[in-house]
Wavefront OBJ file of the C-alpha trace (Angstrom):
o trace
v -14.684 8.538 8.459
v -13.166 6.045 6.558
v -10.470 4.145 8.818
v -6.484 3.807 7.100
v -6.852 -0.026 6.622
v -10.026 0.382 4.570
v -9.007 3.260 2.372
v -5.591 1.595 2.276
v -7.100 -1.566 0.559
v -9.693 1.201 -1.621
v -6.641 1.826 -3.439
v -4.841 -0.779 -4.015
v -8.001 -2.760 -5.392
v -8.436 0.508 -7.736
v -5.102 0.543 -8.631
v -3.773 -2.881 -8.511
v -7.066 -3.671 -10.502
v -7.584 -6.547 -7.737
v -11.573 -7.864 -7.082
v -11.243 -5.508 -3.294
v -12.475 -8.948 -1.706
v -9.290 -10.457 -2.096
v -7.828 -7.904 -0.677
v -7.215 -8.972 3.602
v -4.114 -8.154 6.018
v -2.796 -11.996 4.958
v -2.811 -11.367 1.240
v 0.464 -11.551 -0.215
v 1.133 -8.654 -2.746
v 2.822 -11.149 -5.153
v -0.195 -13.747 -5.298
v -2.603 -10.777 -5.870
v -1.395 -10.500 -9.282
v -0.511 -7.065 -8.860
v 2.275 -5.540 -11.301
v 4.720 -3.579 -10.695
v 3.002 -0.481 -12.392
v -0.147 -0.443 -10.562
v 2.171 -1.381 -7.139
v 3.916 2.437 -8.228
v 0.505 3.620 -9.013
v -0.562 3.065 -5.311
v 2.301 4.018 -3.469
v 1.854 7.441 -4.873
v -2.284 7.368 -4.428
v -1.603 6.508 -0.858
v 1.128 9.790 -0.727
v -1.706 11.459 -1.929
v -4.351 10.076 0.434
v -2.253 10.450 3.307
v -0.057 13.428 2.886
v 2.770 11.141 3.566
v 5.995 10.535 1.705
v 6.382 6.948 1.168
v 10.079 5.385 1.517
v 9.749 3.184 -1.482
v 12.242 2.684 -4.875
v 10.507 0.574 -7.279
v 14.152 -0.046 -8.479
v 14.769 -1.508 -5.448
v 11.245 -2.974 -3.656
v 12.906 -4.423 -0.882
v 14.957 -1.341 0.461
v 13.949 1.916 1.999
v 11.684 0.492 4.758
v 8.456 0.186 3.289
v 6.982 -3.336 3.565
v 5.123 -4.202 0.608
v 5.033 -8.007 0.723
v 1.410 -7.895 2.137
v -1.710 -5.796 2.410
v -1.299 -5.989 6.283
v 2.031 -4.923 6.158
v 1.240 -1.715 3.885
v -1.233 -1.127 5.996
v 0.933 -0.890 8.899
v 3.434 1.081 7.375
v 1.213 3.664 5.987
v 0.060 3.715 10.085
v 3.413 4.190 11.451
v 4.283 7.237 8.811
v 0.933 8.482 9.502
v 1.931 8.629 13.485
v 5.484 10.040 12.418
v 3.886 12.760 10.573
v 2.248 14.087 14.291
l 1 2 3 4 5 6 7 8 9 10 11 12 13 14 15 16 17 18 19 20 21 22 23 24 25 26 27 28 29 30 31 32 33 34 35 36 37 38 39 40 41 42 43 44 45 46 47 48 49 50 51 52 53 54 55 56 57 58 59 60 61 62 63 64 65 66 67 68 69 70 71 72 73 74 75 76 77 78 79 80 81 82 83 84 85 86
């Protein structure tokens, strides 16, 4: 079984078109190069992945309580509305 953290990063090197070995808990969404478009396109792939509904206004990044400024703190977000969920 695949564990969140790796399928987490899966998806946004598939849909953030980032090289997956850049892609660590340290790694700063905004150096990644990822746009805003394939940030949208993960947020819903992870919905999808997870069966969770992700708190996030691409409006309006910053708000709603979804961290997106790393891929360690995505990663722990899509934890904690995994452990809501249950």
């Amino acid at each position: 079984m695949t564990s969140v953290k790796d399928r987490v990063i899966s998806i946004i090197a598939e849909k953030g078109a980032v090289d997956k070995s850049l892609l660590h808990p340290e790694a700063k969404i905004e150096q990644l190069g990822i746009d805003s478009l394939g940030m949208v396109e993960s947020i819903f792939a992870i919905e999808e992945a997870f069966g969770v509904s992700v708190p996030f206004n691409a409006n309006q990044p910053g708000e709603g309580g979804f961290d997106i400024s790393s891929v360690g703190s995505i990663i722990t977000s899509v934890e904690a509305l995994i452990a809501a969920r249950t």
